[in-house]
N, C-alpha and C positions, 0 to 999 in steps of 0.2 A: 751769847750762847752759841757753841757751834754745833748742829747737829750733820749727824753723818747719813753719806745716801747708802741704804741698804738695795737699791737696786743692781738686780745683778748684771753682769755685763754681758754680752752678747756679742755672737761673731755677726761684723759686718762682708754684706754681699759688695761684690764689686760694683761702684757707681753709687755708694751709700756715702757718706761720710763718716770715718770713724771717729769715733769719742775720745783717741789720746793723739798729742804730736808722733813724727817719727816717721823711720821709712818702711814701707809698706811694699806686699808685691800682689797685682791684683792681677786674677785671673780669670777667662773671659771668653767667647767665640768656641764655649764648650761643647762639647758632646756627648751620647751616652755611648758609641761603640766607636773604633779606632776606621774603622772602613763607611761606617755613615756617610754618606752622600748630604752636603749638606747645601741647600737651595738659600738660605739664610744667613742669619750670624751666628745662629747660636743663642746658646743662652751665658748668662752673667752668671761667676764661680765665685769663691770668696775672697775676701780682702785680708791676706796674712801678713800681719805684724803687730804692733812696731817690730821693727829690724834691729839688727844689732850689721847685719851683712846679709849680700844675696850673693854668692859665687857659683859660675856657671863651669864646669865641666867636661868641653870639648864636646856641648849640646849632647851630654850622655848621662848628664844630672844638675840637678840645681841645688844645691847647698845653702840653707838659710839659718840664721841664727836668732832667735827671738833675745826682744832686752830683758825679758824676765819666763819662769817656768807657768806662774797664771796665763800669758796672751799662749805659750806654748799648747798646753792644755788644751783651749778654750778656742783656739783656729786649726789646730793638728788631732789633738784628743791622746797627745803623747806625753810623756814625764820628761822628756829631755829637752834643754831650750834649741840644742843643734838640732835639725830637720833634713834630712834627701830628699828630694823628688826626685824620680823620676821621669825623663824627657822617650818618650817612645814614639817612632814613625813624628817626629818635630813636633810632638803635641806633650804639655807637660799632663803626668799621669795622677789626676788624686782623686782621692774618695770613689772611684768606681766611675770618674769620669776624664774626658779628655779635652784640654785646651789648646786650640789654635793658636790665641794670641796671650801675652801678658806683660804686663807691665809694672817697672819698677820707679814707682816713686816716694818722696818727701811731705809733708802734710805739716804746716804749723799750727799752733795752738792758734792763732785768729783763724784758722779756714777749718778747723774738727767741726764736729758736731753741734749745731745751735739747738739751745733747749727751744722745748713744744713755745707756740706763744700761744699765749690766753686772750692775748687782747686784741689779735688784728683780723680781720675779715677773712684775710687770704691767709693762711697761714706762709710762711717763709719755705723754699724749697733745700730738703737736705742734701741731692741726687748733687754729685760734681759730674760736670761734663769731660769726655776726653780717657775717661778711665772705668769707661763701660760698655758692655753689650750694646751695638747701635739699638735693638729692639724697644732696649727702655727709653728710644726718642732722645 
């Protein structure tokens, strides 16, 4: 019998692991205003994709294409799987906020997301290193 999972998906943060293979671009060393002084790193942005492509712009925009219109949706909250960002004062610009750094990578199906375990003491860590806010340690 196969039953199906009714859990809905979620946008993952940068430094999470996401639940499908695929290339992803993770943004990160955010901000809430473009002139912040920032003593820190920042904080961790979202994890958008899977990709289909990320093309950069003459660092005057970043062009991404989602593999399907759900991940579109569900990381952007738009109907079309092509996406612009915009890159302002070197920081890319989404949601109402500002990213210093980001990062484009690759994720295969053994390194996504491991389900909850039930049976081990310590549970297993989701967090990857390397593609996240330093704050999250």
């Amino acid at each position: 019998m196969i039953t199906e999972d009714t859990t809905p998906r979620k946008r993952f943060q940068c430094g999470q692991r996401p639940d499908r293979p695929g290339m992803y671009l993770a943004l990160f060393h955010g901000r809430e205003g473009r002139r912040e002084q920032m003593n820190e790193f920042g904080f961790a942005g979202p994890l958008l994709g899977p990709l289909r492509y990320c093309h950069t712009t003459y660092l005057s925009d970043i062009k991404i294409l989602f593999e399907d219109l759900e991940d579109a949706r569900l990381c952007c909250g738009c109907d079309e799987r092509d996406v612009i960002l915009s890159v302002v004062d070197d920081m890319i610009h989404f949601e109402n906020a500002y990213y210093g750094d980001w990062s484009v990578f690759t994720m295969d199906a053994d390194e996504c997301q491991r389900p909850n375990d039930t049976f081990r003491n310590k549970p297993r860590n989701n967090l990857m290193f390397g593609h996240r806010s330093h704050e999250d340690g």
